[in-house]
C-alpha positions as CSV (number, residue, x, y, z in Angstrom):
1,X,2.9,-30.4,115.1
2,X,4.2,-28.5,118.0
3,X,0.8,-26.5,119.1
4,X,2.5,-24.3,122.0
5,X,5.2,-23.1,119.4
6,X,2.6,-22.5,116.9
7,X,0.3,-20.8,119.6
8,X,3.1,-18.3,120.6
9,X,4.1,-17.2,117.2
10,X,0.7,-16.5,116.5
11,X,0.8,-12.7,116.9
12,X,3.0,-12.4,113.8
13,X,5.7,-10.5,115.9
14,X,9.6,-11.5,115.7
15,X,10.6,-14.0,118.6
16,X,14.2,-14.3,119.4
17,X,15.2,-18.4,119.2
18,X,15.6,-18.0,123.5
19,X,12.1,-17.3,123.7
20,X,11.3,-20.2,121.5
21,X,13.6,-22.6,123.4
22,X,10.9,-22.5,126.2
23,X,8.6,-24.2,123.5
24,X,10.5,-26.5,121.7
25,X,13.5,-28.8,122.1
26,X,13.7,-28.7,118.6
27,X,13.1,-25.8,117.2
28,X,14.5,-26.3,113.6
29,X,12.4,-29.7,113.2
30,X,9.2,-27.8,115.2
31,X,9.7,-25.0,112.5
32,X,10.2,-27.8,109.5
33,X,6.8,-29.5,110.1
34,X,5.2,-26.1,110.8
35,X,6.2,-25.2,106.8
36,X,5.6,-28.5,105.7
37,X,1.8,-27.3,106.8
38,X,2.0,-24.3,104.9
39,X,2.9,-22.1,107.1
40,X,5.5,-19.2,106.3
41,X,7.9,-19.1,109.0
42,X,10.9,-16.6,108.3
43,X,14.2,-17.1,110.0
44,X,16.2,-13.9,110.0
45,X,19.3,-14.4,112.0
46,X,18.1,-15.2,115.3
47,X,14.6,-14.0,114.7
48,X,11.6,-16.2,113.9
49,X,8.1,-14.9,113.0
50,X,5.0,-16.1,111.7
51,X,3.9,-14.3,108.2
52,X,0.2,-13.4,108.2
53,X,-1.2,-13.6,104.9
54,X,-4.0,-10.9,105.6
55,X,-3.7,-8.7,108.3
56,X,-5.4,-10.1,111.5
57,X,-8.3,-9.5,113.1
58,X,-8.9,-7.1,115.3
59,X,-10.9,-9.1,118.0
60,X,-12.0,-5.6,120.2
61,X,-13.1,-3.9,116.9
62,X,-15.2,-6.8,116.1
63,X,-16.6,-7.2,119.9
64,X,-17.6,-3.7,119.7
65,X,-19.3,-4.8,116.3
66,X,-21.4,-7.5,117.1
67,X,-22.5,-6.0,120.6
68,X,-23.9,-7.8,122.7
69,X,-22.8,-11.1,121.7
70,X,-19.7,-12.2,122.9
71,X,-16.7,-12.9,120.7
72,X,-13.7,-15.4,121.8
73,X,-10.8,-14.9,119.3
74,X,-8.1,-17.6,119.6
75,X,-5.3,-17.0,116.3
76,X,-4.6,-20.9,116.7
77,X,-7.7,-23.2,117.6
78,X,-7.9,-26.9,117.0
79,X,-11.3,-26.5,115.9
80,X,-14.0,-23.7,116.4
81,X,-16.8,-26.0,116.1
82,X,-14.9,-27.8,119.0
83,X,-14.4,-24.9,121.2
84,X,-18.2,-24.2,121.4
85,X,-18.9,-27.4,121.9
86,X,-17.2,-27.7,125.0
87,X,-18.1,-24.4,126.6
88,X,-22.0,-24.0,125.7
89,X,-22.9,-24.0,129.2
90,X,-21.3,-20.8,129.5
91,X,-22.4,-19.3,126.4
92,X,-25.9,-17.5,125.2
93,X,-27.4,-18.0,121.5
94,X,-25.1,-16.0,119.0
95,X,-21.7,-15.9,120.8
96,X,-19.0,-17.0,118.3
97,X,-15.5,-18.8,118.3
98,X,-13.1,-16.7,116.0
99,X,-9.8,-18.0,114.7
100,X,-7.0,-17.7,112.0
101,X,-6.0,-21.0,111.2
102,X,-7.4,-24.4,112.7
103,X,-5.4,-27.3,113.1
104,X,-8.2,-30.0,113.3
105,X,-10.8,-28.1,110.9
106,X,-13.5,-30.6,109.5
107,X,-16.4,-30.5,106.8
108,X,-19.6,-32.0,106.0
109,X,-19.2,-36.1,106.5
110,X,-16.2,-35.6,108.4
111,X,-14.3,-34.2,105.5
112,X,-11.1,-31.8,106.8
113,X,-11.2,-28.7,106.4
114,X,-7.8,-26.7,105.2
115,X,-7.5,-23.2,106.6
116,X,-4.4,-21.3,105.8
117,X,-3.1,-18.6,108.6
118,X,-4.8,-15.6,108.2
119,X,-5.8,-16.0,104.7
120,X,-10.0,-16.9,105.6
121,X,-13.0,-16.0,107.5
122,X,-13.1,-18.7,110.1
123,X,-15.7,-18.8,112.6
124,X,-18.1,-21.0,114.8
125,X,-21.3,-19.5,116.5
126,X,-24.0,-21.3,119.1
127,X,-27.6,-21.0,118.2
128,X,-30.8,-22.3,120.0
129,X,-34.6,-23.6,117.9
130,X,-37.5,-24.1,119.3
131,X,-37.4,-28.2,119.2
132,X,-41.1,-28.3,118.3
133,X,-40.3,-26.3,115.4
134,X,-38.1,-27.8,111.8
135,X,-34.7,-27.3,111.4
136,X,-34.9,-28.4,107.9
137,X,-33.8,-26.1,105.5
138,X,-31.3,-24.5,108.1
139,X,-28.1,-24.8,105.9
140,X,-29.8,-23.5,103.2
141,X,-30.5,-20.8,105.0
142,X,-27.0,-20.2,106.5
143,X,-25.7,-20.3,102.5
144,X,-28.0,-18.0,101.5
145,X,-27.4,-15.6,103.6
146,X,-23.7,-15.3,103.2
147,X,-24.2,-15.8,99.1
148,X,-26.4,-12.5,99.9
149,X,-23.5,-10.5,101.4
150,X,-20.9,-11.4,98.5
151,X,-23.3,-11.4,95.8
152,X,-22.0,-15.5,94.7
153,X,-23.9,-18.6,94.3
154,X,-25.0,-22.0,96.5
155,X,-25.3,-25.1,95.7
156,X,-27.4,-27.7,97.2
157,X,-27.3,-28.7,100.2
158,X,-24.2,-26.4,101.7
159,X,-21.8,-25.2,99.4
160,X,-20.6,-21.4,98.5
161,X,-19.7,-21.0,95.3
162,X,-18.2,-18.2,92.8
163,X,-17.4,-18.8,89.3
164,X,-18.3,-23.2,89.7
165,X,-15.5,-22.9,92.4
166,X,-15.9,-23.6,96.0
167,X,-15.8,-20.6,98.3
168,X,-16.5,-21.5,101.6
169,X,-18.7,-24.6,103.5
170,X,-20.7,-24.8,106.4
171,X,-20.9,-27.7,108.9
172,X,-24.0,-27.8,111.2
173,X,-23.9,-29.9,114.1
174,X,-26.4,-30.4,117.0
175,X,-25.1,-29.8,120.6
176,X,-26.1,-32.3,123.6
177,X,-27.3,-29.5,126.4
178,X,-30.1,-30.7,128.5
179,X,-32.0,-26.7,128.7
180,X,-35.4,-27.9,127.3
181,X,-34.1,-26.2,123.4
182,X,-32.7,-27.8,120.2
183,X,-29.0,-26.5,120.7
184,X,-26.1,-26.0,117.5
185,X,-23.2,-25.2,116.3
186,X,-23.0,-23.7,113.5
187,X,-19.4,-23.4,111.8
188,X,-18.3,-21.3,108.5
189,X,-15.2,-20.7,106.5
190,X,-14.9,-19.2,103.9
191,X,-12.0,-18.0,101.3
192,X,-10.1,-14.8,101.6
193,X,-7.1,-14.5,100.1
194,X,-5.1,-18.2,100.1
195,X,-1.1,-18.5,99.8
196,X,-0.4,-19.6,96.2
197,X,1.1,-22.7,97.4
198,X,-2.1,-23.5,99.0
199,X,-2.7,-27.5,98.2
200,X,-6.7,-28.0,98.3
201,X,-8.1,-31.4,96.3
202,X,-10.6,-29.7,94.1
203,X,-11.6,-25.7,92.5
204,X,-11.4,-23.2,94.7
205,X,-12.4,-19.6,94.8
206,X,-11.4,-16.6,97.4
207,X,-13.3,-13.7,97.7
208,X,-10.4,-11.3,96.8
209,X,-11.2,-12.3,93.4
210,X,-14.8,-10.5,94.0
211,X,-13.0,-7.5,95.7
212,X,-8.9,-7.3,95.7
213,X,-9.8,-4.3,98.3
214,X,-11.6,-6.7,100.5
215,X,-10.9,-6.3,104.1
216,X,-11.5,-9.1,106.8
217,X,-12.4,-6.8,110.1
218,X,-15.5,-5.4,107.9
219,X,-16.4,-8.8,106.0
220,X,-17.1,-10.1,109.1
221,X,-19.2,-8.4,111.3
222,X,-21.3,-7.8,108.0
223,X,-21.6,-11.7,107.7
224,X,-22.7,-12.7,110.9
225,X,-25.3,-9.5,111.4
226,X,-26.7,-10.4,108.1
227,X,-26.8,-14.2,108.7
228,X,-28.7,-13.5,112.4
229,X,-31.3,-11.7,110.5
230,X,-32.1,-14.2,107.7
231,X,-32.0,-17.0,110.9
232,X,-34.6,-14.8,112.9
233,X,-36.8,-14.8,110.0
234,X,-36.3,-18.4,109.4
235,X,-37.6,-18.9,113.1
236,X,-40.6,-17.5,112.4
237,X,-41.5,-18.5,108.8
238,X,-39.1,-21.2,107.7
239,X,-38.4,-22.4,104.3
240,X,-41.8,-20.4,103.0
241,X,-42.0,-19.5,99.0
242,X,-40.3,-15.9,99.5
243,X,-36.8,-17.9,101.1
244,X,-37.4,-19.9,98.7
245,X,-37.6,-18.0,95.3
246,X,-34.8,-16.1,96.8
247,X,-32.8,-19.3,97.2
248,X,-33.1,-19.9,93.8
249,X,-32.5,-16.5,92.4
250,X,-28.7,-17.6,93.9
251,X,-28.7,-21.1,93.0
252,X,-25.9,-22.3,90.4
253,X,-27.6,-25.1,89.0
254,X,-30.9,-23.8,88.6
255,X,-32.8,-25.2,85.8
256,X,-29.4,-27.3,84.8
257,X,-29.5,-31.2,83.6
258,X,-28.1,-32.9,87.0
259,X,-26.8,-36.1,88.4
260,X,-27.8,-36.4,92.1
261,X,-26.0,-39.1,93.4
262,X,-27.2,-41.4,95.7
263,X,-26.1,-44.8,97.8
264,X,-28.5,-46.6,95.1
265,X,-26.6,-44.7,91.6
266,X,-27.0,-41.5,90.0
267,X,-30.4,-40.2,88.8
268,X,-30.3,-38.0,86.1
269,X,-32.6,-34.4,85.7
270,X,-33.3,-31.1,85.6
271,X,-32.7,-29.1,89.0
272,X,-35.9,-27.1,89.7
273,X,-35.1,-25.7,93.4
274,X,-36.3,-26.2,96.9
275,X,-39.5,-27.4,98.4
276,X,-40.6,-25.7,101.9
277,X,-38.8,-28.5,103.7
278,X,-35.4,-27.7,102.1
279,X,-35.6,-30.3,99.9
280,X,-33.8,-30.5,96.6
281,X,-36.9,-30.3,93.4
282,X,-35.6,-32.7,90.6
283,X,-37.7,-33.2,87.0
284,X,-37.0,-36.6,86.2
285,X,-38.8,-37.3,82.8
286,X,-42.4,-35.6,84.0
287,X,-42.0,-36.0,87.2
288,X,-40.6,-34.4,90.4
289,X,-38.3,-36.4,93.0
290,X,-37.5,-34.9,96.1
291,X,-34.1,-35.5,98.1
292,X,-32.8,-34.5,101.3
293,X,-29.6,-33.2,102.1
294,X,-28.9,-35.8,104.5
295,X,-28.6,-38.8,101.7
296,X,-27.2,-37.2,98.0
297,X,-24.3,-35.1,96.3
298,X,-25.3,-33.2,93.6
299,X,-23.2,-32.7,90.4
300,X,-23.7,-30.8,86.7
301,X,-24.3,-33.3,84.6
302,X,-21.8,-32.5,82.4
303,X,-18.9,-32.7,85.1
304,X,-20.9,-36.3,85.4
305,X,-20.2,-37.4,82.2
306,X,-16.4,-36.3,82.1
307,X,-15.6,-38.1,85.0
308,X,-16.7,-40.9,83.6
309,X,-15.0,-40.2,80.4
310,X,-11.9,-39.6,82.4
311,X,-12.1,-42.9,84.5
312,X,-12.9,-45.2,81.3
313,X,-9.4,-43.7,80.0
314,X,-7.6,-45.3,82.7
């Protein structure tokens, strides 16, 4: 993929195929593999510009916003969990990464993450803990708080979810910055509006389908003031039995038969919540069992049992 091409049709704005020259020595195979990403790229005569799928962002509004923290919006970004990796020594807790599309995007356990131009909320913020205080609990938190703002549902340990479908993920990731504090990154995306053609590997939800009116520049700001307040509190109280009944007033599989999956098999029960560590409540038989995010995937039992159904057919 040709990123300087990519980088300077980012603004959505025709480019005559001169200008482009300076970018590519190619510019019809540049522009092929650019498509072949999912990127609409329309060629009017000697015109070439980059079709938004949402308007974009309007990186001053949002500055102005989220005062005092500083915002760095880059359209194209390899990564915005990348990006604040390599510049915390210049940054202060709550300054975010902003982009529209990522070309190196990743989830939880290394998974990539797909992010159509313009058609999500994509961004990446640093955040400083106490190191002699837990962390545990923090994603559930993060979910939480954004499930709060759309009015949707989590799922254990990470996931966004409206209507069973995946909304958006978050991928937490501790930063190596010797100042004496437990340093992250904290990175969201989250669903918009997607191009039809959009090719993801399982469900997926966008939160147009909660509000066709939805606009991006408000969505945003709204997010992130919202999730720094519910990471304040966690500071000071942590996973405490007020987060907690409110965790579970938006989880999707409360009180549902389960299969948590683990390295040693599946162990089937009824999902009862969160302890004040973060950890997932199970009723297996008459007795709870605990997991932690860091070792299980959680699925309805009844998706369980079709998969299985599905692979004995084969």
């Amino acid at each position: 993929m040709n990123f300087a091409l990519l980088t300077y049709l980012a603004d959505c704005q025709p480019k005559v195929r001169f200008e482009l020259e300076k970018f590519s020595l190619d510019i019809e195979e540049d522009i092929k593999q650019l498509r072949e990403l999912g990127l609409d790229i329309v060629v009017d005569s000697q015109n070439y510009c980059l079709v938004a799928n949402l308007p974009l962002l309007n990186p001053q509004q949002i500055s102005t916003a989220l005062f005092p923290y500083n915002i760095h919006y880059q359209p194209i970004i390899s990564s915005t969990n990348e990006w604040i990796l390599q510049n915390i020594p210049s940054l202060k807790k709550g300054d975010l990464c902003v982009a529209e599309y990522q070309t190196a995007g990743r989830g939880r356990r290394g998974r990539q993450w797909l992010s159509p131009f313009a058609g999500q909320i994509i961004f990446s913020f640093y955040w400083i803990f106490d190191p002699k205080k837990s962390i545990e609990g923090l994603s559930l938190v993060i979910g939480l708080a954004i499930a709060e703002v759309l009015n949707v549902q989590v799922k254990w340990p990470n996931d966004i979810l409206f209507d069973g479908r995946k909304l958006g993920g978050i991928l937490v990731e501790i930063a190596n910055h010797k100042n004496g504090m437990l340093n992250l990154v904290i990175g969201i995306g989250i669903n918009v509006s997607l191009p039809k053609q959009t090719e993801i590997s399982q469900p997926y939800a966008e939160v147009c389908e909660i509000d066709p009116d939805v606009d991006r520049q408000t969505l945003l700001p709204k997010l992130i003031q919202h999730l720094y307040a519910r990471l304040n509190i966690f500071e000071k109280n942590g996973i405490n039995a007020e987060f907690q009944q409110a965790w579970q007033s938006y989880n999707a599989f409360s009180n549902n038969e389960v299969n948590v999956l683990t390295e040693q098999g599946a162990i089937s029960g009824i999902e009862q919540g969160i302890d004040e560590r973060g950890y997932l409540k199970v009723l297996c038989g008459n007795k709870i069992q605990m997991f932690n995010g860091g070792e299980v995937s959680l699925r309805k039992k009844l998706q369980w049992s079709k998969f299985k159904h599905f692979n004995r057919a084969f």
